[in-house]
C-alpha positions, 0 to 999 in steps of 0.5 A: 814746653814748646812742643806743647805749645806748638800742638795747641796752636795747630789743633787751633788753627786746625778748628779754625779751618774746620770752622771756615769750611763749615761755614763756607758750606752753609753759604754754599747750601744758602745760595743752592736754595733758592736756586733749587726752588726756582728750577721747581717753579720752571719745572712746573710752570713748563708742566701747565704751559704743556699736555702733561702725562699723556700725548702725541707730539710732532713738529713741522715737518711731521705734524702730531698725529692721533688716533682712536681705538675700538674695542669690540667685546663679545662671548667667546667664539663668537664671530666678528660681524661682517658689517663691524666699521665703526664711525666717529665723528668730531665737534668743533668746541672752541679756542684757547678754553673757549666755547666758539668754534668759528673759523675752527677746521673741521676734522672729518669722521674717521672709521675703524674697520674690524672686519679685517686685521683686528687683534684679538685677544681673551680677557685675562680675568673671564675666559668667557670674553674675547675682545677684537680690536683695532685703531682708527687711521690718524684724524689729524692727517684728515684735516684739510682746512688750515689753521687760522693761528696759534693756540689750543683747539678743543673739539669732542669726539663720539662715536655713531651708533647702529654701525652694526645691522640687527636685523632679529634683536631677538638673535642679535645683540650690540650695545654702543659705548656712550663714551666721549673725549675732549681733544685738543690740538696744540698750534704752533708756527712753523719758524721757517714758513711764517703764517703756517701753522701746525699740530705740535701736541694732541692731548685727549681727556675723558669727559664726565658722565660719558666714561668708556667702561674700560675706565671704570670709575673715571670722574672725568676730565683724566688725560689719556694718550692718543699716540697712534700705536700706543706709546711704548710702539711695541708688537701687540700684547698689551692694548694698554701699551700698543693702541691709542688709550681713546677707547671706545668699547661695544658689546656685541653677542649673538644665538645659535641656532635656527629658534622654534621656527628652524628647529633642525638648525640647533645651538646645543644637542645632548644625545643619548646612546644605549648599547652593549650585551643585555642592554635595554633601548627602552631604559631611560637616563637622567640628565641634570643641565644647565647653562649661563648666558654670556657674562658679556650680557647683563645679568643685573637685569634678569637672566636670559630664557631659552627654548629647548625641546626633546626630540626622538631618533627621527627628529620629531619633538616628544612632549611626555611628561616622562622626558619632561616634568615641566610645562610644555608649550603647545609647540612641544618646547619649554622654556629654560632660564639661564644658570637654572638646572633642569632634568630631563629623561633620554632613552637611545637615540633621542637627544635635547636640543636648544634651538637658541642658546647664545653662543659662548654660553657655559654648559654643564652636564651630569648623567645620574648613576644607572646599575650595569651601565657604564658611561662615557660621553664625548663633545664637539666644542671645547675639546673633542676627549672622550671621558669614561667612566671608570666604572659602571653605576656612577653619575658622569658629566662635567665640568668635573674636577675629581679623579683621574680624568678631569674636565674642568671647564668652563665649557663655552659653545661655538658658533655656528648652528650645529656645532655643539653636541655632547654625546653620552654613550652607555653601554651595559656588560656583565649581563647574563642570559635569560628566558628559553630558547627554543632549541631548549624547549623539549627538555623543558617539556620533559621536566615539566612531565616528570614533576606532574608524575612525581607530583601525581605519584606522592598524591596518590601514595598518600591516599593509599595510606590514608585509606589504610 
């Protein structure tokens, strides 16, 4: 009985215990409460008292620093122009969410030289494009007048067009980004230098209806990083990770070749070689061509149109409507429109030339079936293997992506007038021999007397019976 008694009263005080902690507990998380809520108040009011998300920050010794990053987008293989330095210029805005600039600093215009030093790198999702970039030196560095006090400046940064000189818009072609950013400059004191003041955060925003491409759609007012090198400060792989994330991007594409007037200098030429026993130099082959413009140049408005020709193993323009169906211009050439495919009839040593043709332009080719002939061809861009034909009266070309010897492609032009020839080659076998020879020539002669006598013979035995 006492037993009992004694286990019941230390289950008691055992709940009782229970009990206390509990309740001790839900104190404890009562007064936790309040203190996790204002740790989130801090959090957010540190949060909107600086730059979030993105920037560059310093301190007094070493100040923030900036820069801006141009990304020039062109067709593959083409080169970067010999005058690609892009200028950027800056416009005082105003202070602490103002818009009156007196007694603002300027910041000088700042360059970014492409014509050395520029990485270059493919688009990941258009092998067709190929960017060159590089950043600006640091603007804040720039800066020369001293900061009249604390506080948040705001100045807008664009870029000048016309940096590059086009001199023939007919050969040449660049479109400027339109893009701006809104940069503030975050000013503090220096705690050991009083009245000196210093850029501790720059912090950059897009602005609305003046977004770079490369932040399609932007509604404007979204931060990006200015950290000179990006900020992860790693070798370039990324430019969303080793650049400043202030892009501007231009477009620039240019032709090949020399146009109507130069004929001789070409963008594209299909050459047409005929050879082997049997062959025939007269027999003509079909071509079924055609190629893209650039993707870089804009198809919404209307494809682009180029000049071609035939020309014959002297170099002069034939204008047969047995080469082309077309219309023809009085100056022998007719006009080609972008991704349109086209025919045209060569025989040996004649070849089609574009004279104008952009360079990075996709080019597609297909010789049609000839009987006894088998075809190879073999080009100067976009890889130099020779592709044949496995056998004889087969339509032959690329891209290609069937058999045992593909030729996928895209196959973009290089630059350079000149560069670019495809050359299909068909040679006959299998030919046998035909007409006489002279050295045949008297046994001829004697076959043929003997048929006229054996023919001669029959007629007159035939009358004899009759006459009988």
């Amino acid at each position: 009985m006492y037993k009992q008694q004694s286990a019941v009263l230390n289950r008691n005080q055992e709940n009782n215990h229970k009990k206390g902690v509990f309740n001790m507990t839900k104190k404890r998380m009562s007064l936790l409460k309040p203190i996790f809520c204002i740790a989130l108040v801090v959090v957010m009011v540190i949060g909107t008292a600086l730059p979030a998300l993105a920037y560059s920050s310093g301190d007094a010794k070493n100040p923030a620093d900036a820069a801006i990053t141009k990304r020039l987008k062109m067709p593959v293989n083409t080169g970067i122009p010999s005058d690609a330095r892009f200028t950027f210029t800056f416009k005082a805005i105003g202070k602490d969410g103002g818009d009156d600039p007196t007694g603002m600093p300027a910041i000088p215009s700042v360059v970014a030289d492409l014509t050395s030093g520029a990485w270059i790198y493919t688009d990941p999702t258009d092998g067709g494009v190929i960017y060159a970039v590089k950043e600006t030196p640091d603007f804040i560095a720039g800066i020369t007048a001293p900061f009249p006090g604390p506080g948040i400046y705001t100045y807008r940064v664009m870029e000048v067009a016309g940096s590059i000189n086009i001199t023939d818009g007919t050969k040449e072609g660049a479109v400027y980004s339109s893009a701006r950013y809104d940069i503030e400059l975050w000013v503090e004191e220096d705690e050991n230098n009083p009245g000196v003041y210093y850029v501790k955060f720059v912090d950059a925003k897009t602005v609305k209806d003046y977004i770079d491409e490369y932040y399609p759609g932007d509604s404007g007012g979204n931060k990006v990083d200015p950290t000179p090198g990006g900020s992860n400060q790693v070798e370039k792989t990324t430019i969303e990770d080793d650049f400043s994330q202030v892009i501007f991007t231009n477009v620039y594409w240019k032709s090949g070749g020399g146009g109507t007037d130069d004929p001789g200098k070409t963008a594209l030429e299909i050459v047409k070689v005929i050879k082997g026993n049997g062959a025939v130099m007269t027999d003509r082959f079909a071509f079924s061509v055609t190629v893209k413009q650039p993707s870089v140049i804009d198809h919404a408005t209307s494809p682009q149109t180029y000049q071609a020709c035939v020309m014959d193993a002297a170099g002069r323009i034939v204008t047969s409507a047995v080469h082309y169906a077309g219309t023809i211009g009085g100056n022998g050439f007719f006009t080609v429109s972008s991704a349109s495919a086209f025919t045209v009839n060569l025989t040996n040593g004649e070849r089609l030339v574009f004279v104008d043709l952009h360079v990075g332009s996709n080019v597609m080719v297909e010789e049609a079936a000839h009987a006894d002939y088998k075809a190879k061809y073999v080009r100067t861009f976009a890889g130099d293997t020779e592709f044949t034909a496995p056998d004889k009266h087969m339509a032959w070309g690329f891209p290609r992506t069937a058999g045992t010897t593909p030729d996928e492609g895209p196959h973009y032009t290089q630059d350079n007038a000149g560069a670019n020839t495809v050359t299909f080659t068909n040679t006959r076998s299998g030919a046998t021999p035909t007409g006489i020879s002279v050295d045949d020539l008297p046994y001829f002669v004697i076959i043929g007397v003997a048929a006229v006598s054996l023919v001669s013979y029959i007629a007159i035995r035939a009358r004899k019976n009759a006459g009988a």
